[in-house]
C-alpha angles and dihedrals in degrees: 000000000000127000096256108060093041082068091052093056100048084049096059101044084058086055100040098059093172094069078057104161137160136225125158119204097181125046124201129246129235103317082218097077095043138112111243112221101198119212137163115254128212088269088056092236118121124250136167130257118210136193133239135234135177140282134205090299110027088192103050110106105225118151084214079116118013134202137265081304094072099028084058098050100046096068093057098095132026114218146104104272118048115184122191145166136186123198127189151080153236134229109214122179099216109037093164097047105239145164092212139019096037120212129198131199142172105227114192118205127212110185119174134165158120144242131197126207125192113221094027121267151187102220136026100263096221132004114198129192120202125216118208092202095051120094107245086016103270129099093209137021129262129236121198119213118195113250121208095238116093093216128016130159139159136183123217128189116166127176122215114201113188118189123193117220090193100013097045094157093059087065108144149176117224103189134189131198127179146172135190131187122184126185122169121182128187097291094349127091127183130175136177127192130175119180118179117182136175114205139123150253124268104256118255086027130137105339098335128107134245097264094041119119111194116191122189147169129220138181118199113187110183120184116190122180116185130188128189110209091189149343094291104020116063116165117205128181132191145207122182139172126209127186133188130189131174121211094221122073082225095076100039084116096070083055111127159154129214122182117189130211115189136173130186142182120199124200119180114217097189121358082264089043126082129174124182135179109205130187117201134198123180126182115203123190133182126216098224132018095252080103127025121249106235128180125226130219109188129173129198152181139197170153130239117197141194098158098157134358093265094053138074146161169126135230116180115173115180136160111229135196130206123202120192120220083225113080094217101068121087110243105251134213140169141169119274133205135190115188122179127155132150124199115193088204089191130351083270100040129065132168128183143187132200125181135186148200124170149125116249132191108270122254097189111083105236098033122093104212142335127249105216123192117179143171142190137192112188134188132196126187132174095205086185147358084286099013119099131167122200124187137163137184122212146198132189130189110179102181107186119207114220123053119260136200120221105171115301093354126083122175137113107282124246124179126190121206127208117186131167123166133178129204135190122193137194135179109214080178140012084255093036136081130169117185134175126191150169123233132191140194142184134172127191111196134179084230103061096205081066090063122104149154135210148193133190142174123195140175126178139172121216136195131192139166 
């Protein structure tokens, strides 16, 4: 599909605002480790802007998590029940992900769902995203920080119904259900989180094939108890629990169970300064013998910052080992890096830039891990009082450990991701959002059958109270 007529197309879906979908390419990070970029909504009440990051896939297109649409409504009431829904959809010209044979689809999105705070609130306190590669089951780290409020807690389940205009038989529910409990007390801090979430794998992607539609479930519980010894040393430790199930007996083999063990000291340097030492033990068990189960020791060190009230951030740089359960394989380690800062350049303009380092569970059968090395830029803009533009720019590097053979070619597989995505959102009301954007993504893979390119367009409405 050439250049030309995609513009068309997006044109037209601005234009054509009954046709109004959603699709969300992108999905945010924790809110709590966020930058807020404060502006005035049509009400004239404040609320906070935050930015997005990527999950396990940052190319799937879920509505688990929308887009500026769904962050901006949500702060239009304060209360103890919230209500929303998204509907839209996205046109994509490889829906299978493909390097050849290229097969387009409209997919329409139905999203509704409902989240409960008690006390009441404006905003959801945390939103988590969960990674299935990832060991322990998140791609980054999270950081608490201590709310005001003695006792807070909320409760989230949100539905995803994709239809298929071409595929229709590939028609699917992708479904989300969370809860959160906070109690602080006096020195003493405790917080429980549980997130389970049934979803599926990008197609063409691992060692499935272009037409495969994985569908999983998964169930992270995470306990953190935190105690501040004084005014500038707080000690915190963690347990959690991630589990990862696959509907096919085929891929009874990526199964799996992690449990995480964490401990961190925090010193802080300046009342803007923080420095923190973490240790961090993960468990991870397969459910059948297809992959070996392996144990992780990483140690890391780092600043957090909040210099100015533009400014914002987390390094975390750690060294990390890796022991199979299966004696003839080498221990592994490597050096790890966490990188995570926000700059609100004016009240209107925000960038920010996310970097990572840091060895996955593998998804190719042959292969022991994955390497993965990624980075984000990320902008955001208000253009007017209900205008807002969102873009970021993306790089992947998936380097797998263990040579494999596809047909005449054997080496150990590399692919390299390109991503870029644009957003435009409007609020038509203080508890309505439209938005319409244009995605793109490449991979450049060793293997070239791995190799593929893809276009989308999407445009969604959203509604919240």
């Amino acid at each position: 599909m050439n250049l030309k007529r995609m513009l068309v197309i997006a044109v037209s879906l601005t234009i054509s605002w009954s046709t109004i979908a959603s699709a969300d390419l992108f999905t945010t990070e924790e809110k709590e480790e966020s930058l807020p970029m404060v502006e005035t909504n049509a009400a004239g009440t404040q609320q906070a802007q935050t930015d997005v990051s990527p999950q396990n896939s940052p190319y799937q297109a879920p509505l688990l998590t929308t887009g500026p649409g769904f962050d901006l409504t949500l702060g239009s009431k304060k209360g103890y029940i919230h209500p929303f829904l998204s509907v839209g959809g996205y046109y994509t010209d490889n829906l299978f992900n493909t390097g050849e044979n290229e097969e387009s689809d409209w997919v329409s999105v139905i999203s509704p769902g409902i989240w409960v705070a008690l006390p009441s609130s404006q905003q959801q306190m945390v939103q988590v995203t969960t990674e299935n590669s990832a060991p322990g089951g998140l791609e980054v780290s999270r950081f608490r920080d201590r709310t005001g409020r003695r006792f807070q807690s909320y409760a989230l389940y949100r539905a995803e119904i994709n239809e298929l205009s071409d595929n229709s038989g590939r028609n699917h529910v992708n479904q989300r259900g969370e809860a959160l409990f906070k109690y602080n007390l006096n020195r003493f801090s405790l917080e429980l989180l549980d997130i389970y979430q049934i979803g599926h794998d990008d197609y063409n992607s691992g060692d499935s094939g272009p037409e495969s539609l994985d569908k999983y479930h998964s169930n992270l519980l995470s306990t953190a108890v935190s105690l501040q010894l004084t005014s500038k040393l707080r000690f915190e430790g963690e347990y959690s629990n991630f589990m990862l199930d696959y509907n096919s007996d085929s891929n009874d083999d990526s199964n799996r169970d992690d449990n995480t063990y964490s401990l961190y000291a925090f010193y802080k340097l300046s009342p803007k300064l923080t420095t923190f030492l973490q240790y961090e033990y993960v468990d991870t068990e397969y459910d059948t013998d297809a992959r070996t189960d392996f144990t992780e020791n990483n140690f890391y060190g780092g600043l957090q910052w909040d210099v100015t009230a533009k400014t914002k951030g987390r390094i975390r740089l750690g060294y990390g080992e890796r022991d199979y359960d299966d004696t003839s394989l080498d221990k592994s380690d490597e050096f790890l890096v966490e990188l995570r800062t926000d700059y609100r350049i004016t009240p209107k303009t925000s960038i920010y830039l996310r970097a990572l380092r840091k060895d996955y569970a593998t998804d190719v059968t042959g292969t022991n891990d994955v390497l993965t090395q990624r980075f984000y830029l990320g902008y955001t803009q208000r253009i007017r009082e209900k205008l807002h533009a969102r873009a970021r720019l993306e790089y992947r590097v998936d380097e797998y450990d263990g040579e494999i053979t596809v047909g005449s070619a054997t080496a150990e597989r590399e692919d390299d991701y390109l991503g870029f995505r644009f957003e435009l959102g409007y609020s038509l009301q203080r508890w309505l959002n439209v938005s319409v954007g244009y995605a793109y993504r490449e991979r450049d893979s060793n293997f070239n059958d791995r190799d593929y390119t893809s276009n989308s367009v999407f445009v969604y409405l959203t509604a919240a109270m």
